[in-house]
C-alpha positions in Angstrom: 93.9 100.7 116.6 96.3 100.9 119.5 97.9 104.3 120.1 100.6 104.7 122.9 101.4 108.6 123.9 103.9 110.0 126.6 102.5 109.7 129.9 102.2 113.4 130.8 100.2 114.1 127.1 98.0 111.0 128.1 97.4 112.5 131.8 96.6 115.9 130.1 94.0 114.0 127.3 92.3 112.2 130.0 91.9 115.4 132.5 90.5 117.3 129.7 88.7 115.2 127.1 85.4 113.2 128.9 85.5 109.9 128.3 82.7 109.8 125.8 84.4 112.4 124.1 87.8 111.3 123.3 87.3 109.2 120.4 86.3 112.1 118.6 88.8 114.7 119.5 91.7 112.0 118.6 89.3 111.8 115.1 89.3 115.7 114.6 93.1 115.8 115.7 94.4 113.5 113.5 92.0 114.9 110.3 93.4 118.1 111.0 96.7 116.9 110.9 96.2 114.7 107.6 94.4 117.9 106.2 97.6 120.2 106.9 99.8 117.9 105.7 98.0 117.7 102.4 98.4 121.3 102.4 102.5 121.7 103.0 102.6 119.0 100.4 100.6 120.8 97.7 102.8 123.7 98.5 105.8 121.8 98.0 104.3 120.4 94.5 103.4 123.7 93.4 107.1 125.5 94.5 108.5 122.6 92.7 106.5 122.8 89.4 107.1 126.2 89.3 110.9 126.3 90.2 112.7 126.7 86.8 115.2 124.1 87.4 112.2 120.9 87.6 111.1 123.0 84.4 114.2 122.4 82.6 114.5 119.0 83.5 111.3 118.0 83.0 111.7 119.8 79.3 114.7 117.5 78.7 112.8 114.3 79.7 109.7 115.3 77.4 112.2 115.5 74.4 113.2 111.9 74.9 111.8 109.5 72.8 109.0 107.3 73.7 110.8 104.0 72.7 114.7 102.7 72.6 116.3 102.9 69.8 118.6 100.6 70.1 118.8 97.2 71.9 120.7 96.9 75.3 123.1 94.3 76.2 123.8 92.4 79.4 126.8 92.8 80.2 129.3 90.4 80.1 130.6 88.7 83.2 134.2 88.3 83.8 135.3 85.0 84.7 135.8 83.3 87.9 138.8 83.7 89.3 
């Protein structure tokens, strides 16, 4: 993988991270990251399940039925012109 960051967040990486060091850092960072964005997105799934307009809809598309009851047509194309 090829990464490319500003210059002055590179300079600040490579003053503080040792060389042998820096593969693991970007590791940890970007777990970190991956792991707090699982978390915002869990909270958005659980505001959402519990918000009571998803709970209405989701209501209304359980009480569809489970097959068509009636056959749909293409529609019919007008002519060229």
């Amino acid at each position: 993988m090829t990464f490319t960051l500003p210059e002055e967040v590179a300079s600040s990486f490579v003053r503080a991270i040792g060389p042998s060091r820096r593969s693991k850092f970007v590791a940890d960072a970007v777990q970190a990251q991956l792991r707090e964005r699982d978390r915002l997105l869990m909270e958005a799934r659980i505001a959402a399940n519990n918000d009571p307009e998803t709970l209405k809809i989701e209501r209304e598309v359980a009480a569809l039925p489970d097959t068509v009851t009636e056959d749909w047509d293409e529609p019919e194309l007008s002519p060229a012109r």
